[in-house]
N, C-alpha and C positions, 0 to 999 in steps of 0.2 A: 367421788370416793365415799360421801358419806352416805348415799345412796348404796352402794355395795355392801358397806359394814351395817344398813339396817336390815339389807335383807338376808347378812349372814347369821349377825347375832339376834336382830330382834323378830318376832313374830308379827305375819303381817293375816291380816284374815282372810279378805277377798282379794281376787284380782280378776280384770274385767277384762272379758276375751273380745266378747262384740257387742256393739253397741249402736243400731241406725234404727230405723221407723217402726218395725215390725219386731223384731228381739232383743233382749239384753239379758246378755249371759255372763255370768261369773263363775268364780272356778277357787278352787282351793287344793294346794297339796302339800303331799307331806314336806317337812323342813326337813333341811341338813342334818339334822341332830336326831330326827324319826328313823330317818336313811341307817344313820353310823348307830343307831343304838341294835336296827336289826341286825347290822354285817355283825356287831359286836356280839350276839346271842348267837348268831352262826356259829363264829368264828371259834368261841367257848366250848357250842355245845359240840362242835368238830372234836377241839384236842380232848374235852373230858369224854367223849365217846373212846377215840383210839385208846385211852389210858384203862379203860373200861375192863375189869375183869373178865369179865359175861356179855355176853351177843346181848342178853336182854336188856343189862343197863345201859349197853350206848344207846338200843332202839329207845330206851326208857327217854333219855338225851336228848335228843333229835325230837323226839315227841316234845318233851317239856319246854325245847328252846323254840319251837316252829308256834306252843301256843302262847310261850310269855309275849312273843314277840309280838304275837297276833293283838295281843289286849294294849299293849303297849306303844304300837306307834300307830302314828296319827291317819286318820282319812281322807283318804280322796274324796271333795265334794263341791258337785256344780249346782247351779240354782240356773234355770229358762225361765225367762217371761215370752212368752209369745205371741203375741197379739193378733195372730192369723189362727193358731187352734183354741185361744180364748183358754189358755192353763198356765199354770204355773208350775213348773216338774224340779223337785229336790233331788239329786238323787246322792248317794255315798256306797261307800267299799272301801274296806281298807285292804291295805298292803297285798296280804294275800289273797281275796276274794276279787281285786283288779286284776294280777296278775297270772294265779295259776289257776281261778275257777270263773274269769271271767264273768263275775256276779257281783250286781249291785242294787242296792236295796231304792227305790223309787217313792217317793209321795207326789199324788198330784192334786192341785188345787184348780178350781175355776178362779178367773180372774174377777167373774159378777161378788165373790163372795169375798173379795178383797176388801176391807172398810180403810184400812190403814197400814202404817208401818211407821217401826220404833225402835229406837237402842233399847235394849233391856240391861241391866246389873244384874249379875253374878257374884255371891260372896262364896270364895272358897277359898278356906285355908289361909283367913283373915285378910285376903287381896279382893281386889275388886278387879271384875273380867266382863268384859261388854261382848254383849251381840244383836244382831238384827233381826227381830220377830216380825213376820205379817200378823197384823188384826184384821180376825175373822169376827161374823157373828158371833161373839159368846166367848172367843178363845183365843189363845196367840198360839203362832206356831213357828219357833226358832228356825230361819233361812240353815244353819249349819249347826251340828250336834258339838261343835268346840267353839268355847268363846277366847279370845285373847286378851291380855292385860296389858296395863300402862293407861297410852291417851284410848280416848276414843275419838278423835277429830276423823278418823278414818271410816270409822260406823256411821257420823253423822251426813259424811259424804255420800257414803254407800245408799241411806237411805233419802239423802236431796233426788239422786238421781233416780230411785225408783219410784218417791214421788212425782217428779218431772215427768216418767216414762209413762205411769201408768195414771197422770194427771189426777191423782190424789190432791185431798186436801191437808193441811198442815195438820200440826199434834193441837194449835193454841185454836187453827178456824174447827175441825175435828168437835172440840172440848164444847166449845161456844153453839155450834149446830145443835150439839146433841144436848145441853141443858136448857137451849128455847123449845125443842120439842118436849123435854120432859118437864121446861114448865108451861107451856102453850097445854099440855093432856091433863096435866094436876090439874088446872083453873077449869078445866070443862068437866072433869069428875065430879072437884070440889061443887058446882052449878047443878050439877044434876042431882047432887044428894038432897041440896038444900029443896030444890022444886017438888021430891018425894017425900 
């Protein structure tokens, strides 16, 4: 029961569709509440259309409620790791671009350029909103364009198992590797100035 009421009322990020030796795939969609807010901008822009004086303001209607709706409810978004084509493929579409235009927008990564992965913080609108970034060379790049609030004990799952998958090191061994190299190169710089 109490599994039903959180995946009615609370937001959950990822859910994981498959997962054995070779891919692990996650998946995201829209919630209950993305659903009933579209039928609800249908639903509006129907009756204020027929009330419509003019042919042009109900079209005006139907335009207006097909784009509110469009910025408004949430994304369809999957994440592949692959380990046979060596990528990692994001992809997203919302509501109408999955349904009536069959289009969805793609990023894909090499998995060589994967260094890590992390919960990130989000401050918005004074809440705090977690999600799962890959560290690349130089830059992070958020697994999903929507983060959720509350715990994040779910994010920290999501990314054990991508460490696990893609035999990653931790955020603490990660930290530790990368400050002996950078001071293993400082002490042989520092050497070479003093010798010139």
């Amino acid at each position: 029961m109490a599994y039903l009421v959180a995946r009615l009322f609370g937001s959950y990020y990822l859910s994981k569709q498959r997962h054995d030796s070779k891919v692990l795939h996650y998946y995201r969609r829209p919630t209950w509440r993305s659903l009933l807010l579209f039928l609800t901008f249908v639903v509006l822009s129907h009756v204020i259309a027929k009330k419509a004086p003019h042919p042009y303001l109900s079209a005006a209607c139907y335009i207006l409620a097909a784009y509110f709706s469009y910025l408004v409810t949430e994304k369809y978004e999957e994440v592949i790791f692959d380990k046979e084509k060596r990528k990692v493929s994001m992809m997203s579409s919302r509501f109408f671009e999955k349904h009536l235009l069959g289009y969805r927008r793609i990023n894909v990564v090499e998995l060589e350029e994967v260094m890590g992965v992390k919960v990130e913080k989000q401050k918005i609108m004074g809440s705090r909103g977690f999600m799962v970034s890959l560290v690349l060379d130089g830059i992070t790049i958020s697994l999903t364009a929507q983060c959720t609030f509350g715990e994040r004990s779910e994010h920290d799952s999501i990314v054990k198992e991508i460490r696990q998958f893609l035999d990653l090191p931790t955020a603490a061994e990660q930290d530790k590797a990368t400050t002996r190299v950078l001071t293993q190169t400082g002490g042989r710089n520092i050497k070479k100035r003093r010798n010139n």
